[in-house]
GURO-592531 format. One line per field, with one value per residue: x, y, z of N, C-alpha, C, CB in turn. Coordinates in steps of 0.001 Angstrom, whole numbers, plus 500000, padded with zeros to 6 digits. Last residue first. Glycine has a CB too. Layout:
BEGIN
n_x = c(X  ...)
n_y = c(Y  ...)
n_z = c(Z  ...)
ca_x = c(X  ...)
ca_y = c(Y  ...)
ca_z = c(Z  ...)
c_x = c(X  ...)
c_y = c(Y  ...)
c_z = c(Z  ...)
cb_x = c(X  ...)
cb_y = c(Y  ...)
cb_z = c(Z  ...)
//
This chain:
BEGIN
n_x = c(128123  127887  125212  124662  120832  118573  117075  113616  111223  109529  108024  107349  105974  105363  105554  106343  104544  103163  103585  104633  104860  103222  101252  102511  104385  102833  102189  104506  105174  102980  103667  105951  105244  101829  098799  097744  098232  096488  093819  093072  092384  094754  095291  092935  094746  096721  095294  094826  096915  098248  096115  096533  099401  099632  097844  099499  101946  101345  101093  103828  105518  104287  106159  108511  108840  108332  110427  112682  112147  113047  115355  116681  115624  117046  119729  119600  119562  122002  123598  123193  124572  126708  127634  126999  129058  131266  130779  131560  134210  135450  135023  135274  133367  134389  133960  131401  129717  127067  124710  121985  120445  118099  116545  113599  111734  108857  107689  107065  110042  111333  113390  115484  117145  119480  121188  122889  124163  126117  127933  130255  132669  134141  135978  139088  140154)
n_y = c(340459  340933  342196  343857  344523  345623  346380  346015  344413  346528  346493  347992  348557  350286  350816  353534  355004  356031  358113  360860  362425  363731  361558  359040  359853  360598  357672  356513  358264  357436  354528  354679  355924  355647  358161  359483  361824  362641  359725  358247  358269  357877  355220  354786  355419  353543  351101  352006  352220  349618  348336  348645  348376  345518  344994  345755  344213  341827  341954  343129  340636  339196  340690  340904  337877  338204  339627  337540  335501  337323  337976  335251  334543  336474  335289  332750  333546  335358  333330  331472  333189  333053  330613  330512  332016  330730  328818  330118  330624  328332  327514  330568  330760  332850  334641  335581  334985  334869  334064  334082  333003  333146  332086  331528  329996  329483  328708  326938  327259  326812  326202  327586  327289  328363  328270  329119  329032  330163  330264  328972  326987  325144  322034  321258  318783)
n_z = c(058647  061771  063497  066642  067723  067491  064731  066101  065909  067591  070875  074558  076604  079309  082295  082310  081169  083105  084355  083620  087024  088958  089957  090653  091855  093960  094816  095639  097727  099169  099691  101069  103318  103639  104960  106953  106880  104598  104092  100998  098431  097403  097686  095515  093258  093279  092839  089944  089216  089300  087563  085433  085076  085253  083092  081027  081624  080671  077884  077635  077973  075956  073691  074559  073765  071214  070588  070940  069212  066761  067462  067009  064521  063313  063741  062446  059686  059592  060062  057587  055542  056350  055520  053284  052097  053204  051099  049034  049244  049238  046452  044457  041237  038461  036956  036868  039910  042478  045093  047149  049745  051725  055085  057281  060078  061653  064425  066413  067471  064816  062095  059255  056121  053855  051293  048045  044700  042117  039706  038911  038659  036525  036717  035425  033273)
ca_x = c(128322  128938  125916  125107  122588  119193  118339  114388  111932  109017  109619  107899  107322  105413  104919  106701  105291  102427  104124  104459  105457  104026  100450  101550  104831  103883  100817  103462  105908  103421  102063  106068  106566  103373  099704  097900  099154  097527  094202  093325  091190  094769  096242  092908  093219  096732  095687  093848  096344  098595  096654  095905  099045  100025  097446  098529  102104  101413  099824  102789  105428  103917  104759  107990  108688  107599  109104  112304  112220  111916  114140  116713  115431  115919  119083  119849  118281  120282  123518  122921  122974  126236  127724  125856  127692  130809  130899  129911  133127  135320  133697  135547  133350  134422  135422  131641  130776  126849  126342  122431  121450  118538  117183  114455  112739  109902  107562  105795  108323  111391  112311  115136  116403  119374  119976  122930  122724  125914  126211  129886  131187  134074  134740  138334  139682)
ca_y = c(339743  340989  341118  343820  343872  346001  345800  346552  343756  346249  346188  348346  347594  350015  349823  352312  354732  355080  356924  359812  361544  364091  362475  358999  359558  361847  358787  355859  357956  358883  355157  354150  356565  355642  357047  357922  361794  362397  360760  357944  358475  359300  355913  354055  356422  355045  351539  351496  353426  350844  347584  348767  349667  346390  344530  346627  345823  341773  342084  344191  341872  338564  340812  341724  337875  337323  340283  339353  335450  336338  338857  336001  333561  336102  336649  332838  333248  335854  334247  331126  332803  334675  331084  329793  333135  332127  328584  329697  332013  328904  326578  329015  330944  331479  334069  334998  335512  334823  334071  334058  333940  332490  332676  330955  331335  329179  329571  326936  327426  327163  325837  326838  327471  328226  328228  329073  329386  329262  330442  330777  327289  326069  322764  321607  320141)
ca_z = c(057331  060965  063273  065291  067972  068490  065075  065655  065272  066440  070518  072408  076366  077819  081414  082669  080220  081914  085275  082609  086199  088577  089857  089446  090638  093954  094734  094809  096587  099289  099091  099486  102357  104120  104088  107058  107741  104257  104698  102478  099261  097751  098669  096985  093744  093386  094084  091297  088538  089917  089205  086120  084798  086211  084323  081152  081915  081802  078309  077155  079256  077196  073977  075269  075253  071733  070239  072041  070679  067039  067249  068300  065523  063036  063948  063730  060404  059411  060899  058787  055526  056251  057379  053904  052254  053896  052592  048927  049373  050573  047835  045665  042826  039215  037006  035831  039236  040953  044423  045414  048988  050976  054809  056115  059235  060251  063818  065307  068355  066551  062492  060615  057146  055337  051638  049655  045633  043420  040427  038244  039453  037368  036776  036481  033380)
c_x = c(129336  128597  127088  125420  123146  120688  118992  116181  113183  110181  108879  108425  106965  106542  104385  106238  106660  103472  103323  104530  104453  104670  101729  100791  103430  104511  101493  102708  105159  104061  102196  104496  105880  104426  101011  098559  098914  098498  095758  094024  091682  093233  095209  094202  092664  095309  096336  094353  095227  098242  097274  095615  097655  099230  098170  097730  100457  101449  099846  101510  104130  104019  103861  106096  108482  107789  108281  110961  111797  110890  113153  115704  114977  114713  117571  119117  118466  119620  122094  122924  122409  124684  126988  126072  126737  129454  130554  130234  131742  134220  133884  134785  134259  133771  135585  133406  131136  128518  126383  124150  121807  119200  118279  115371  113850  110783  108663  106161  107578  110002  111989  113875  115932  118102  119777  121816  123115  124673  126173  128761  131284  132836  134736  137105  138760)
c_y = c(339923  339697  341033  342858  343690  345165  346205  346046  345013  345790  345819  347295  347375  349195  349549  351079  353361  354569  355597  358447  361063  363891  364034  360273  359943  361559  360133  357327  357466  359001  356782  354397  356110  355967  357367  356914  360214  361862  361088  359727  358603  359592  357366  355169  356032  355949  353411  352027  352863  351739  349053  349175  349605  347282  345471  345871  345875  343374  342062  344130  342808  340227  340613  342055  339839  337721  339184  340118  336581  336460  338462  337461  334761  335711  336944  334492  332795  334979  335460  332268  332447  334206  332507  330212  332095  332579  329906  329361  331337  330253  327409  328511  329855  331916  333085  334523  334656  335611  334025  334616  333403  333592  332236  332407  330860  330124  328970  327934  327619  328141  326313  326994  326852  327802  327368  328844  328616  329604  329792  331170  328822  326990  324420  322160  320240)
c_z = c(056739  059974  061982  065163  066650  068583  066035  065667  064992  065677  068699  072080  074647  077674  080377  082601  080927  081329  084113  083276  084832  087200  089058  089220  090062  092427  093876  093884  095487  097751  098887  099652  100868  103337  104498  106079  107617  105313  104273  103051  100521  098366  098468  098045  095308  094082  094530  092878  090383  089607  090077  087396  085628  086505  085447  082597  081781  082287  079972  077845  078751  078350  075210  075206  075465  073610  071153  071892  071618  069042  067739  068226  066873  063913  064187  064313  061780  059782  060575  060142  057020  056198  057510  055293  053067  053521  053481  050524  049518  050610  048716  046760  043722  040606  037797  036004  038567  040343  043002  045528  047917  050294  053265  055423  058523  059891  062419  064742  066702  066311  063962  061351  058534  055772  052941  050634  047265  044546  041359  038877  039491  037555  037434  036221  034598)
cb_x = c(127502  130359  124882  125945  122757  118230  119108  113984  111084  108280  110677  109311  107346  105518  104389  106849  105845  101475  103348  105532  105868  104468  099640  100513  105470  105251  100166  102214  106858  104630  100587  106808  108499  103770  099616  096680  099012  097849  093950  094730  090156  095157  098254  093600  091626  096954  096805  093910  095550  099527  098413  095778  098981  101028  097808  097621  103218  102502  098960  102479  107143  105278  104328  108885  110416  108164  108672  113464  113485  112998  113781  118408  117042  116183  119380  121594  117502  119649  125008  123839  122712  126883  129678  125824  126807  131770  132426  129213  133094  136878  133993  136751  131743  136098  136399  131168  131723  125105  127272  121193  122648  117688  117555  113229  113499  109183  107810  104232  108010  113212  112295  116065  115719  119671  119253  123367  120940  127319  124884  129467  130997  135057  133815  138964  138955)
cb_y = c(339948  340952  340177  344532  342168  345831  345828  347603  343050  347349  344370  349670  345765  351280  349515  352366  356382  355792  357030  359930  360346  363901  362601  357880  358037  361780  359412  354892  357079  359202  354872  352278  355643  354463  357121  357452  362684  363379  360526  356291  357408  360267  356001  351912  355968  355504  350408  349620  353361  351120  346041  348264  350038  346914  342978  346771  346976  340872  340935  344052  343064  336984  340132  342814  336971  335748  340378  340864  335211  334558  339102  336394  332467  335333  337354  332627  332219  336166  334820  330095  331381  335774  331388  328155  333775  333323  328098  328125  333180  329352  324765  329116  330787  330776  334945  336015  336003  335931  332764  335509  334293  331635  332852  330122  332481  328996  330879  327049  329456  328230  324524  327177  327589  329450  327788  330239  328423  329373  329975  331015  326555  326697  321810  322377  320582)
cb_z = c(056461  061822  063142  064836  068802  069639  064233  066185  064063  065873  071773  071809  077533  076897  081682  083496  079679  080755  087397  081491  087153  089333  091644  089614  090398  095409  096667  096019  096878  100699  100428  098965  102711  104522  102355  107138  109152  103678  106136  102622  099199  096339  098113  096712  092504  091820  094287  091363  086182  090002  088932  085949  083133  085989  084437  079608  080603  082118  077637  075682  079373  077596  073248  074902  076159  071085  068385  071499  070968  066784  066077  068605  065758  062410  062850  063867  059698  058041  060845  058917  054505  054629  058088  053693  050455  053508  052913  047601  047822  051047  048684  046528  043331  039402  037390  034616  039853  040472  044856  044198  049646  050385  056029  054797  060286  058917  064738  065723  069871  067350  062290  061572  056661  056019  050527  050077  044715  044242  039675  036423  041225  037113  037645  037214  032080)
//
């Protein structure tokens, strides 16, 4: 007589940059399960915490841009007020341009960089 597996538990996890992501699934039919469905839900397990992973990663690197944007932001809020102390026949295209955004434009919003773990890519379970 064959055994037949009615519960089956799945359980992924992985380790990157000091961080942990674990991913766990429950299988549960009273007519049985085949190893090939418990196989799919550990490949279904493993693509959440791959996912996971890759979130991971994007929050982390637009954080780095966040604290590098507010240096910009600085940086070009500064030199802005520098072009418009200067005469107008002495500034040059790009200080003209410079000066024509930041006094026209949301020129703030070029150096936002959002990112709150949203599902920017699909993954097929």
């Amino acid at each position: 007589m064959k055994t037949k597996i009615k519960n089956a538990s799945v359980k992924v996890m992985l380790s990157y940059d000091y961080s942990h992501f674990e991913a766990l699934m429950s299988l549960e039919n009273d007519n049985g399960l085949t190893t090939k469905e418990i196989d799919e839900a550990r490949k279904d397990c493993q693509r959440l915490a791959d996912k996971a992973v890759g979130q991971y990663r994007k929050a982390k690197e637009m954080a780095e841009l966040r604290h590098d944007g507010q240096y910009q932001m600085r940086n070009f809020e500064h030199e802005c007020q520098k072009i418009s102390e200067k005469k107008e026949g002495d500034r040059t295209l790009k200080e003209i341009a410079m000066l024509k955004q930041y006094q026209d434009e949301d020129w703030q919003s070029q150096f936002a960089y959002g990112y709150d773990y949203d599902d920017d890519e699909e993954y097929v379970l």
